[in-house]
C-alpha positions as a Markdown table, in Angstrom:
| # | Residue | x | y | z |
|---|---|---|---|---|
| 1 | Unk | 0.0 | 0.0 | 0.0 |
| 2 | Unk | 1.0 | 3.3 | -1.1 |
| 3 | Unk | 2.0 | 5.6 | 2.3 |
| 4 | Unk | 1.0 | 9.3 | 1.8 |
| 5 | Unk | 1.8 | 12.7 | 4.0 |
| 6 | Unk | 1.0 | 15.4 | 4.2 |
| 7 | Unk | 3.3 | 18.6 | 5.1 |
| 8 | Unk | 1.9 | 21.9 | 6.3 |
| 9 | Unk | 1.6 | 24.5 | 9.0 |
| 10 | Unk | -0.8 | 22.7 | 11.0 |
| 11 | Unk | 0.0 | 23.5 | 14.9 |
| 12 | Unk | -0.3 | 27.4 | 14.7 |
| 13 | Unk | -3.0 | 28.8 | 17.1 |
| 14 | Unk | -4.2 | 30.6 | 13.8 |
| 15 | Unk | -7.8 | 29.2 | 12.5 |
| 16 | Unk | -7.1 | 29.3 | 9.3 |
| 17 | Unk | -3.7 | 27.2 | 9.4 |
| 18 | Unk | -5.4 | 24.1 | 11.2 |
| 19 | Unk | -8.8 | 24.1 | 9.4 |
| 20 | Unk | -6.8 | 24.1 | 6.4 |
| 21 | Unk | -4.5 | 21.1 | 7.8 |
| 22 | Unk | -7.7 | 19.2 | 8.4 |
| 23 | Unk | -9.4 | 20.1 | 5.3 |
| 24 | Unk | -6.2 | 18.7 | 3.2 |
| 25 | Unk | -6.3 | 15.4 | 5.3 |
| 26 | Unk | -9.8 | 14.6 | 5.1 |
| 27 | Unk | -9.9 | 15.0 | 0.9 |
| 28 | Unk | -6.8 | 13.0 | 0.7 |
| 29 | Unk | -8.1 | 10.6 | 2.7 |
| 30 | Unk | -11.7 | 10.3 | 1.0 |
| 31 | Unk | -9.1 | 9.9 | -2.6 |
| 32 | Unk | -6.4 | 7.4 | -1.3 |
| 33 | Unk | -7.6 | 6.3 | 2.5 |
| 34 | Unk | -4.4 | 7.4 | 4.1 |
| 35 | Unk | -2.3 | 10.4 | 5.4 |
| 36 | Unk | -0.3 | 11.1 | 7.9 |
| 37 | Unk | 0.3 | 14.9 | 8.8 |
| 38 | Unk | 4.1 | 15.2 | 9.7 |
| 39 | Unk | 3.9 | 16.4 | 13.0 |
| 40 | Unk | 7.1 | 19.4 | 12.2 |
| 41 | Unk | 6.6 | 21.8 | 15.4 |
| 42 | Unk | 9.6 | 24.1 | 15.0 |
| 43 | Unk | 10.7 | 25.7 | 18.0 |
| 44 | Unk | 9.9 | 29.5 | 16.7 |
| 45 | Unk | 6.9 | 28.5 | 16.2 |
| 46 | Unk | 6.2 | 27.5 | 19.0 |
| 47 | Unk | 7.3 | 30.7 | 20.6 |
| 48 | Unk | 5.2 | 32.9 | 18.3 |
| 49 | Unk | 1.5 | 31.2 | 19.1 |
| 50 | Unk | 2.4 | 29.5 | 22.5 |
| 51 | Unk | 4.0 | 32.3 | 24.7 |
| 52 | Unk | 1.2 | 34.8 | 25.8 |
| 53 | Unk | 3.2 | 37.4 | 26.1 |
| 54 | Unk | 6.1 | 37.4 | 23.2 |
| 55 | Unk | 9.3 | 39.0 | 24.3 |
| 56 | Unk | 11.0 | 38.2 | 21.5 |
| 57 | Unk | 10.1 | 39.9 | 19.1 |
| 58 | Unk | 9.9 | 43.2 | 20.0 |
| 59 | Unk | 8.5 | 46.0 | 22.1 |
| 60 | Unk | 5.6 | 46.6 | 20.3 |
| 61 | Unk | 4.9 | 43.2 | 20.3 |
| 62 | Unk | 5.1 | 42.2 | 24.2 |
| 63 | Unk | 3.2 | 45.8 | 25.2 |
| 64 | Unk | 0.5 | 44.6 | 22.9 |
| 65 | Unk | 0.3 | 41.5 | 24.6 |
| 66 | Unk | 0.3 | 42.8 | 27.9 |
| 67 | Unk | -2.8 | 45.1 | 27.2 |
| 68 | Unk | -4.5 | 41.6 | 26.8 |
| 69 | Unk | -3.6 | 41.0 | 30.5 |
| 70 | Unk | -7.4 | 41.2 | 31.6 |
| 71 | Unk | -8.3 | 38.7 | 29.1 |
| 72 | Unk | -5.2 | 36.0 | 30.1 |
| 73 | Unk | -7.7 | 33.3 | 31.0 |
| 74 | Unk | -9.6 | 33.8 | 27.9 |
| 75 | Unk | -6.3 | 33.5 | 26.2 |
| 76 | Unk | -4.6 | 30.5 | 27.6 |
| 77 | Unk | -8.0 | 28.5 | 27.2 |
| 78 | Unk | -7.6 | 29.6 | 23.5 |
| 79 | Unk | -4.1 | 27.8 | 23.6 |
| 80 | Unk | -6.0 | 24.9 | 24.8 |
| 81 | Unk | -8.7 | 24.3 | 22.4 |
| 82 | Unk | -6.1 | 24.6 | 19.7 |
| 83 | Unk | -4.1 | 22.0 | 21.6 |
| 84 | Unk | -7.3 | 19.7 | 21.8 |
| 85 | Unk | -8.2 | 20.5 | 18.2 |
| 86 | Unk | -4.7 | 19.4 | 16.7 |
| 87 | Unk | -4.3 | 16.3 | 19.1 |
| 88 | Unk | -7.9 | 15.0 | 18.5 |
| 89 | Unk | -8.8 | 15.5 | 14.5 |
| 90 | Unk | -5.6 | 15.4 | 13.2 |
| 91 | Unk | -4.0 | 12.4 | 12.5 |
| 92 | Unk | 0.1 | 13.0 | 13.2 |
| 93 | Unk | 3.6 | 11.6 | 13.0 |
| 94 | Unk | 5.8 | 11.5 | 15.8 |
| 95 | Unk | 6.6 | 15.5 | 16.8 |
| 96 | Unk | 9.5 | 16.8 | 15.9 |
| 97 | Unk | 11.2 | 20.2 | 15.5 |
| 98 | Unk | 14.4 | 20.2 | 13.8 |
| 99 | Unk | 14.6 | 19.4 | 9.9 |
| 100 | Unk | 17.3 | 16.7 | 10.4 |
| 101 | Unk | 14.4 | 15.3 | 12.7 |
| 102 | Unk | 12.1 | 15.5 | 9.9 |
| 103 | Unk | 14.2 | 13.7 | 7.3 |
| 104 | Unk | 14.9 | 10.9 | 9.7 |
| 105 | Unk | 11.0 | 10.5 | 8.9 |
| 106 | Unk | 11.0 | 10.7 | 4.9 |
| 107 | Unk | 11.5 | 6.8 | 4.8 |
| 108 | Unk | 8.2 | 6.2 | 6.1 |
| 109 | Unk | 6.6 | 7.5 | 3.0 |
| 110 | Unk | 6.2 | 6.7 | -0.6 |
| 111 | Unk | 4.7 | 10.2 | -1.5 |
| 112 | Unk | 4.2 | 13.6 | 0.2 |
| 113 | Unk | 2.0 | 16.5 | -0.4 |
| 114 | Unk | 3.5 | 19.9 | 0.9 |
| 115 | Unk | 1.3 | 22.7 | 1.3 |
| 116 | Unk | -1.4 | 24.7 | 1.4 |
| 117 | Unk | -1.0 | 28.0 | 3.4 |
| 118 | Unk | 2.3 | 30.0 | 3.3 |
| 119 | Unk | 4.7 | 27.3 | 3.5 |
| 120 | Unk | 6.9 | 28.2 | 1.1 |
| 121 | Unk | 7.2 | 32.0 | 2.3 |
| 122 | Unk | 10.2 | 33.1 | 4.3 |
| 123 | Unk | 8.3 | 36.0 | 5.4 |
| 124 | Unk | 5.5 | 34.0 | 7.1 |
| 125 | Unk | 5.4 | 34.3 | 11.2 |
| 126 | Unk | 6.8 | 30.8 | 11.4 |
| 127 | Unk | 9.9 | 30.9 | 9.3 |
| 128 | Unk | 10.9 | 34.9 | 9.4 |
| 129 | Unk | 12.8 | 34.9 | 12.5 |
| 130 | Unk | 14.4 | 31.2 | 11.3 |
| 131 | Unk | 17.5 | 30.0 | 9.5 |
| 132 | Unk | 16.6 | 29.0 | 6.1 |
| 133 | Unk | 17.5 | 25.3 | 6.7 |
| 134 | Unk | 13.8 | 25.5 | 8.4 |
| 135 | Unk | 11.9 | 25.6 | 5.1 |
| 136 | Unk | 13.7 | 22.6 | 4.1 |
| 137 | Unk | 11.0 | 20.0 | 5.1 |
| 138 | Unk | 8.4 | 22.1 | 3.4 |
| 139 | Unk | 10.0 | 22.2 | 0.0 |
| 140 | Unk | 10.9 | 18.1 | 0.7 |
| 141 | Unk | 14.5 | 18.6 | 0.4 |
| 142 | Unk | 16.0 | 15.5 | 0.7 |
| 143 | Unk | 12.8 | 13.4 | -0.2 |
| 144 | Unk | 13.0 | 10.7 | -3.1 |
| 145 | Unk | 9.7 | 9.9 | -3.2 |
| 146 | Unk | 7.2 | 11.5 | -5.1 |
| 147 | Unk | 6.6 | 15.2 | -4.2 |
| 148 | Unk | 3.0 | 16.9 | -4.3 |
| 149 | Unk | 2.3 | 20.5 | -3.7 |
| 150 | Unk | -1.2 | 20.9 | -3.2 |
| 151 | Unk | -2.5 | 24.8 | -3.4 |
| 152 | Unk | 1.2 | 26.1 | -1.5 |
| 153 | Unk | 1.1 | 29.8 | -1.1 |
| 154 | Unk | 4.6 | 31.1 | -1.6 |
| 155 | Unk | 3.0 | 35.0 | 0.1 |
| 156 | Unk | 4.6 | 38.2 | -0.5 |
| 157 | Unk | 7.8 | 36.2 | -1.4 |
| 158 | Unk | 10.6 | 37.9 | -3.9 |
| 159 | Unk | 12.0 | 36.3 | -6.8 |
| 160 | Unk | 15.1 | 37.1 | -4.7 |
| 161 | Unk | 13.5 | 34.9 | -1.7 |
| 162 | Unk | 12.2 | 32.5 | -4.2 |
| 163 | Unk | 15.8 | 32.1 | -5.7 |
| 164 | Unk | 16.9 | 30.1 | -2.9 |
| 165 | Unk | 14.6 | 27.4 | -2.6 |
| 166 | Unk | 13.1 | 26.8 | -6.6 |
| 167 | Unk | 15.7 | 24.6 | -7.4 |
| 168 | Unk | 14.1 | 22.0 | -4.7 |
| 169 | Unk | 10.9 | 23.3 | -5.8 |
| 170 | Unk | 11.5 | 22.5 | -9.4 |
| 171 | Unk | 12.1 | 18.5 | -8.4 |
| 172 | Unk | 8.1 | 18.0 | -7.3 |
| 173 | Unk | 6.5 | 16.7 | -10.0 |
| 174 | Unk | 3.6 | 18.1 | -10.4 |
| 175 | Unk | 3.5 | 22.0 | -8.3 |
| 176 | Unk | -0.3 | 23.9 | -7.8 |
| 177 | Unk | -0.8 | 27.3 | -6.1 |
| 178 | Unk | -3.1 | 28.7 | -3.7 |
| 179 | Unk | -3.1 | 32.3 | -5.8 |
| 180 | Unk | -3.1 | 32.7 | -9.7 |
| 181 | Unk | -0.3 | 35.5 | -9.7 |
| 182 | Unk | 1.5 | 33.2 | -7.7 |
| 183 | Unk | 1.2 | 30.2 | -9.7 |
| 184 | Unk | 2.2 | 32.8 | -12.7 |
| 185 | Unk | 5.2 | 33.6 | -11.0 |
| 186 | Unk | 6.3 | 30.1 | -10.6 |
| 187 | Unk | 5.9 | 28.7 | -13.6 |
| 188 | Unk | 7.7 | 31.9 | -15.2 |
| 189 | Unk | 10.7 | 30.8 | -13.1 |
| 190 | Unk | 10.1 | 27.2 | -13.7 |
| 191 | Unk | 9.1 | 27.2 | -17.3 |
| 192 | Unk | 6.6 | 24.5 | -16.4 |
| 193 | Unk | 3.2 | 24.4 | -15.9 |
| 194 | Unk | 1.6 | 25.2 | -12.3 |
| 195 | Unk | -2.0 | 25.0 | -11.4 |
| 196 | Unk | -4.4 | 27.6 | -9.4 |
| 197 | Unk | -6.0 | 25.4 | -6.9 |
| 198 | Unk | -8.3 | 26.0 | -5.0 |
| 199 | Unk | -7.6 | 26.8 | -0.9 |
| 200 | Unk | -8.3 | 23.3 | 0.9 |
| 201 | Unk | -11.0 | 24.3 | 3.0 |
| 202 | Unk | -12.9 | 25.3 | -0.2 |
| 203 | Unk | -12.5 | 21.1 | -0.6 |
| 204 | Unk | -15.5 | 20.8 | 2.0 |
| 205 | Unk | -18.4 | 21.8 | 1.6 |
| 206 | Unk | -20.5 | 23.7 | 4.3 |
| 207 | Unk | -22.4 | 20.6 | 4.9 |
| 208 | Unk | -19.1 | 18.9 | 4.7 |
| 209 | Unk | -18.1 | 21.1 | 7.6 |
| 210 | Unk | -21.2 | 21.1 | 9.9 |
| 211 | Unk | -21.0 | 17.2 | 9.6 |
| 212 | Unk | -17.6 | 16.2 | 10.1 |
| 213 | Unk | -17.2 | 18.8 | 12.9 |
| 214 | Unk | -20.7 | 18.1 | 14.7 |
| 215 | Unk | -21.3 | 22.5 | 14.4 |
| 216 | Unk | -25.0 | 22.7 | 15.9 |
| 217 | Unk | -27.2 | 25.6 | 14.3 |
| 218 | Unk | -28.4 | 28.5 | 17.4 |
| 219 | Unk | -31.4 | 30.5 | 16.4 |
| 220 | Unk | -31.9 | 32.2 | 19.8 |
| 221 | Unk | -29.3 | 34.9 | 19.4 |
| 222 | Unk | -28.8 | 37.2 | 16.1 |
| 223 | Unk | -25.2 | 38.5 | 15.9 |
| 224 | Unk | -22.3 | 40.0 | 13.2 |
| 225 | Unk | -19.1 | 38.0 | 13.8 |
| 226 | Unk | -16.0 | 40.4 | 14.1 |
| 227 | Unk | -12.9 | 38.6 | 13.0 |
| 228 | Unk | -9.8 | 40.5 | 13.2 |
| 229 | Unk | -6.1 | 39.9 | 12.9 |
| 230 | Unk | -4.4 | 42.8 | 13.5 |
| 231 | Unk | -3.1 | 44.9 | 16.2 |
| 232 | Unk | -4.9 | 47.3 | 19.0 |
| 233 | Unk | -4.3 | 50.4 | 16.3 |
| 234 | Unk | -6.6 | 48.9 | 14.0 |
| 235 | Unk | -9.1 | 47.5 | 16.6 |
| 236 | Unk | -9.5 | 51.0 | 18.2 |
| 237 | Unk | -10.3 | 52.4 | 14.7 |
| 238 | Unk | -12.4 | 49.5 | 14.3 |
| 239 | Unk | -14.4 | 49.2 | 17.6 |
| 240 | Unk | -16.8 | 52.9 | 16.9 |
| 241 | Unk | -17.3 | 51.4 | 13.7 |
| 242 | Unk | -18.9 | 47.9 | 14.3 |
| 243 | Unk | -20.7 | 49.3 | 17.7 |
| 244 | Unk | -22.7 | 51.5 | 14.9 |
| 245 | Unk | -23.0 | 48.7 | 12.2 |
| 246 | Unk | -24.1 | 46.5 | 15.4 |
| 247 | Unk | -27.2 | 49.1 | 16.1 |
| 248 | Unk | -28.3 | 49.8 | 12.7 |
| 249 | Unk | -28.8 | 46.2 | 12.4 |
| 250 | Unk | -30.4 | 46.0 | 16.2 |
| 251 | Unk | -27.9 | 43.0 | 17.3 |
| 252 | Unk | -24.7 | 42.2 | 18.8 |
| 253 | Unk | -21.2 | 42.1 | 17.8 |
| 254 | Unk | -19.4 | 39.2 | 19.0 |
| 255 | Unk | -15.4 | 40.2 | 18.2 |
| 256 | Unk | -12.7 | 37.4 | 17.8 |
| 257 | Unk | -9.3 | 39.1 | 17.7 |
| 258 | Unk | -6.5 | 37.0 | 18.9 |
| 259 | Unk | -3.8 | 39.2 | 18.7 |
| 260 | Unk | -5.6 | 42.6 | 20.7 |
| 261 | Unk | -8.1 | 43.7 | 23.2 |
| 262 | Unk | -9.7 | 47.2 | 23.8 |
| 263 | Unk | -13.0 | 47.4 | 26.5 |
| 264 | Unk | -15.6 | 49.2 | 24.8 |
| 265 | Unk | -18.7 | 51.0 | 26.2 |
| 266 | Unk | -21.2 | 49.4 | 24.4 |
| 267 | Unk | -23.4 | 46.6 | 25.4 |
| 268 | Unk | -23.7 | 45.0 | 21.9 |
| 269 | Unk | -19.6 | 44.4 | 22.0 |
| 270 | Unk | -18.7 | 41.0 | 23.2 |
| 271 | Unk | -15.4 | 39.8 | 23.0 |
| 272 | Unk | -15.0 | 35.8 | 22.6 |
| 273 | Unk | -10.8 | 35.4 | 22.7 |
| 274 | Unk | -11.0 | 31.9 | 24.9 |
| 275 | Unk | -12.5 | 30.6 | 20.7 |
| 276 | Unk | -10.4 | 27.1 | 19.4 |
| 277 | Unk | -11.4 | 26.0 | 16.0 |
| 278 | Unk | -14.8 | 24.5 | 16.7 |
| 279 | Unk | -16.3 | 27.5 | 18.6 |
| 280 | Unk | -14.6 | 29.7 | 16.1 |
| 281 | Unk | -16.7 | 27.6 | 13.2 |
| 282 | Unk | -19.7 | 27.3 | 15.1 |
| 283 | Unk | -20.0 | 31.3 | 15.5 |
| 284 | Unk | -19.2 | 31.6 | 12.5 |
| 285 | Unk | -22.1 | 29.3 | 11.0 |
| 286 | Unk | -24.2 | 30.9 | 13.0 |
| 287 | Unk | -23.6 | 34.4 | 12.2 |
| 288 | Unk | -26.0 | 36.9 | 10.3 |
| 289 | Unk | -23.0 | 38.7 | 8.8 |
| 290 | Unk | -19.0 | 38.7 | 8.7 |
| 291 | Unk | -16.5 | 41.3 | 9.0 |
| 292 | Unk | -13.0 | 40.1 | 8.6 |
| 293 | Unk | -9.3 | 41.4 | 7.3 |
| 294 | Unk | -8.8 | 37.5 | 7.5 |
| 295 | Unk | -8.0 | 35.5 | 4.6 |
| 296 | Unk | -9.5 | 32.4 | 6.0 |
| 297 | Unk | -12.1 | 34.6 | 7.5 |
| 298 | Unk | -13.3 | 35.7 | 4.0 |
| 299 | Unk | -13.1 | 32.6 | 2.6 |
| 300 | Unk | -14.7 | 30.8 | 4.9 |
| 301 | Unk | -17.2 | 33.5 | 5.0 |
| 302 | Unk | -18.2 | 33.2 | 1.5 |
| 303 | Unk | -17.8 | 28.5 | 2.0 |
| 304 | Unk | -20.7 | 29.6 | 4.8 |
| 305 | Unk | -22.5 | 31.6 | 2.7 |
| 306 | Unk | -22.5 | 34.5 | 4.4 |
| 307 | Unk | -22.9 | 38.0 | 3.9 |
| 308 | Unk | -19.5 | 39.3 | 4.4 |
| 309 | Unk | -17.4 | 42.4 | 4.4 |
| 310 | Unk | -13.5 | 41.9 | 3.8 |
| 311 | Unk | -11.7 | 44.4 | 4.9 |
| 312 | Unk | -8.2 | 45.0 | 2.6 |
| 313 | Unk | -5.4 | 47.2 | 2.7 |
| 314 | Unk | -3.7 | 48.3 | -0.6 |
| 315 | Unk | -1.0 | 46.0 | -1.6 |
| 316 | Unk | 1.4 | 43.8 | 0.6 |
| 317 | Unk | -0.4 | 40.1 | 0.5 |
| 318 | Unk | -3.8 | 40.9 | 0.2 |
| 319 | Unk | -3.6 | 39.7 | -3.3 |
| 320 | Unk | -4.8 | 36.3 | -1.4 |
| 321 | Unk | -8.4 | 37.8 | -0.8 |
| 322 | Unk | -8.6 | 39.8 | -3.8 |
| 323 | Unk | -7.8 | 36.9 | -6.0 |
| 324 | Unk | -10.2 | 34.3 | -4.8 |
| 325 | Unk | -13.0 | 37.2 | -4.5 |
| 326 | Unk | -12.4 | 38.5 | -8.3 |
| 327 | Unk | -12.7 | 34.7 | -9.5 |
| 328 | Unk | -16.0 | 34.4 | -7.3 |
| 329 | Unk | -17.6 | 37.1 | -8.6 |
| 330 | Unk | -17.1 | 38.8 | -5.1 |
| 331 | Unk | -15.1 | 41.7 | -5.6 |
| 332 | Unk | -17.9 | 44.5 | -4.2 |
| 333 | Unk | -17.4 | 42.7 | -0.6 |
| 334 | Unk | -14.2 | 44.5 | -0.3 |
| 335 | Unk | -13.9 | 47.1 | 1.8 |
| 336 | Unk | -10.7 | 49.5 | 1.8 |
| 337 | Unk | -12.3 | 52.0 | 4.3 |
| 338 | Unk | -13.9 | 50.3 | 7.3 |
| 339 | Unk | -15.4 | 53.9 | 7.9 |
| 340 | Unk | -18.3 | 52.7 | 4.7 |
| 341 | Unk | -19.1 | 50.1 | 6.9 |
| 342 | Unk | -22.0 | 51.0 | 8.6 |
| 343 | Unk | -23.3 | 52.8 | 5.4 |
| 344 | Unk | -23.3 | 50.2 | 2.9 |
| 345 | Unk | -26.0 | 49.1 | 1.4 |
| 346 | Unk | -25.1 | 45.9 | -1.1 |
| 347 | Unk | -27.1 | 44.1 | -2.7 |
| 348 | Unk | -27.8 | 40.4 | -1.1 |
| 349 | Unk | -25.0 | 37.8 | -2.2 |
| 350 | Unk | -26.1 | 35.5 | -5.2 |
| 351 | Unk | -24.7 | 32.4 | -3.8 |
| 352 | Unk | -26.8 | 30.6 | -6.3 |
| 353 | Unk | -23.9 | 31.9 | -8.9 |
| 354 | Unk | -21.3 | 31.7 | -6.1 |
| 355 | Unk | -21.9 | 28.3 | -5.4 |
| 356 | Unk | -22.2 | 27.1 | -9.3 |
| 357 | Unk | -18.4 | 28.9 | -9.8 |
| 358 | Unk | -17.2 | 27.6 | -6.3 |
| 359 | Unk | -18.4 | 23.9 | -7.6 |
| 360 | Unk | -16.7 | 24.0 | -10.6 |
| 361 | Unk | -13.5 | 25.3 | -9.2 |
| 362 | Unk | -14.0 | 22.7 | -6.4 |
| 363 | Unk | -14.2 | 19.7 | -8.9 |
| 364 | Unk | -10.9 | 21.0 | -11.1 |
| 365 | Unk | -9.1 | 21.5 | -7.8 |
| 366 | Unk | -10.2 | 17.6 | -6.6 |
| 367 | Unk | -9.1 | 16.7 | -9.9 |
| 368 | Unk | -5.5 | 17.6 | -10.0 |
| 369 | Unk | -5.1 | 16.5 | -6.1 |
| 370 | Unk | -6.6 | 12.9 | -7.4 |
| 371 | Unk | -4.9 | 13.3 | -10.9 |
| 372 | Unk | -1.5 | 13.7 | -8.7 |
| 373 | Unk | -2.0 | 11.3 | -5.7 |
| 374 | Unk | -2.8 | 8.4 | -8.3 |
| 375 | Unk | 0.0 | 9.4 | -10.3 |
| 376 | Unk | 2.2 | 8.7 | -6.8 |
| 377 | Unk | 0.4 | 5.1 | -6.4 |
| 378 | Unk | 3.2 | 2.8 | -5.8 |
């Protein structure tokens, strides 16, 4: 029997990173019946999402973390759900943290898929602060076997960046990206063909979701889900906003935002910080709108079929929202100025055209991931 893996950022306390990790196992799973996520827990990564208050990385950092002091219980409970959520619904290797570690592990597998999320991007929390060696498991240096990337998102990457690592990325044979300018970039440098995929957790479907995760529907409470990963800066210009957005609309505001809290006088503002992956998922099934600068957050948004806001800045990566929502259809759910907020006044979402686009990217996305595992059948 053909022995599959699967290599990704999986153990962040980031929502997106593990749904996707789950998302990837259970489609290659329901094509081939096996995978094994390598369990590669690198010790800055560790610091980055594990320590509550980060003094490693820089003033600003550690006095934004201590401004979350009231919330410290909410936080470390966060920490736990992750913990329970990785442990519990993904199926994993050994641990290990160093990539001699992880090469000691290659043996036990005929072929790999690396990816998605922003594995191949130096500039991603996990690996910026690292030696380079550290990307070595996710580009399967050192690997023999046959080599899958499944929708791998090389970020705001350089061709400068890129120049180290395409030479191992040019001995998988067969590459897809998570981002079409991406996967133009690569096969530019490559001068080979590499497919736009679809993000993995676009592989489920919403019933797909509900199911597998046991998500239980809650009609007794009407609320916009606030999603938010940036600083206290942001928040603060955010908070006046969705307090009027939540009274227009005559509910509450329930704000997940890991990485800040700000008290707010208003008794429609909830904050929910203690949220793992499942309460996350459940809120956001449950919500009767979604405002995110999330990439996950939008996509999962529109999976959910929600009505959504995405919240952009001009340029740096959010390319990543911009290109799934143009290919949607979706691109008038962008917001560059959260100040509109409040005053817009789209028109409903047609997820009846959504869905058929979504469908049809879904199947050519299951096809190359089955096209490719088959092709690494032993």
């Amino acid at each position: 029997m053909t022995r599959y893996a699967i290599i990704t950022y999986h153990s962040a306390y980031n929502f997106g990173s593990v749904l996707q990790a789950y998302a990837t196992q259970q489609a290659v799973m329901n094509i081939v019946g096996n995978a094994e996520i390598i369990n590669y827990r690198m010790n800055e990564q560790k610091r980055y999402y594990e320590k509550l208050y980060r003094r490693n990385y820089g003033k600003k950092a550690f006095l934004n973390d201590l401004i979350m002091l009231p919330v410290h219980n909410k936080r470390k409970k966060r920490a736990e759900a992750f913990e329970k959520f990785i442990t519990e619904k993904l199926i994993l290797s050994k641990e290990v943290s160093e990539p001699e570690e992880v090469a000691e592990l290659w043996g036990r597998y005929d072929t790999i898929i690396s990816g998605s999320d922003q594995i191949w991007c130096k500039k991603s929390n996990e690996l910026q602060n690292n030696q380079w060696k550290y990307i070595d498991p996710y580009i399967l240096k050192g690997f023999w076997g046959y080599k899958i990337s499944y929708a791998s998102s090389i970020g705001a990457s350089t061709e400068e960046d890129l120049r180290h690592i395409i030479n191992d990325i040019n001995q998988f044979q067969t590459i897809s990206m998570r981002e079409s300018v991406s996967a133009e970039k690569m096969s530019a440098m490559l001068s080979r063909d590499v497919e736009t995929v679809l993000d993995p957790t676009f592989l489920l479907t919403k019933d797909d979701w509900v199911s597998h995760l046991k998500l239980q529907k809650n009609d007794s409470e009407r609320y916009i889900l606030i999603y938010s990963l940036r600083g206290p800066k942001q928040l603060l210009q955010l908070l006046p906003i969705i307090s009027k957005l939540s009274k227009k609309r005559d509910c509450k505001a329930k704000i997940v935002s890991p990485f800040a809290y700000l008290p707010y006088p208003d008794k429609h503002i909830e904050y929910h910080l203690e949220y793992g992956p499942i309460e996350f998922l459940n809120s956001l099934y449950n919500a009767e709108a979604v405002v995110t600068d999330s990439y996950h957050g939008t996509i999962l948004s529109v999976n959910f079929g929600k009505e959504f806001y995405s919240i952009c800045k001009s340029g740096g990566s959010e390319f990543r929202k911009t290109d799934i929502l143009d290919r949607l259809g979706l691109h008038e759910r962008i917001v560059y100025d959260v100040s509109t907020i409040p005053e817009l006044c789209l028109s409903p979402i047609d997820y009846v055209a959504v869905y058929a686009e979504l469908a049809n990217l879904r199947q050519r996305s299951l096809n190359y991931l089955k096209k490719a595992l088959r092709r690494g059948e032993k």
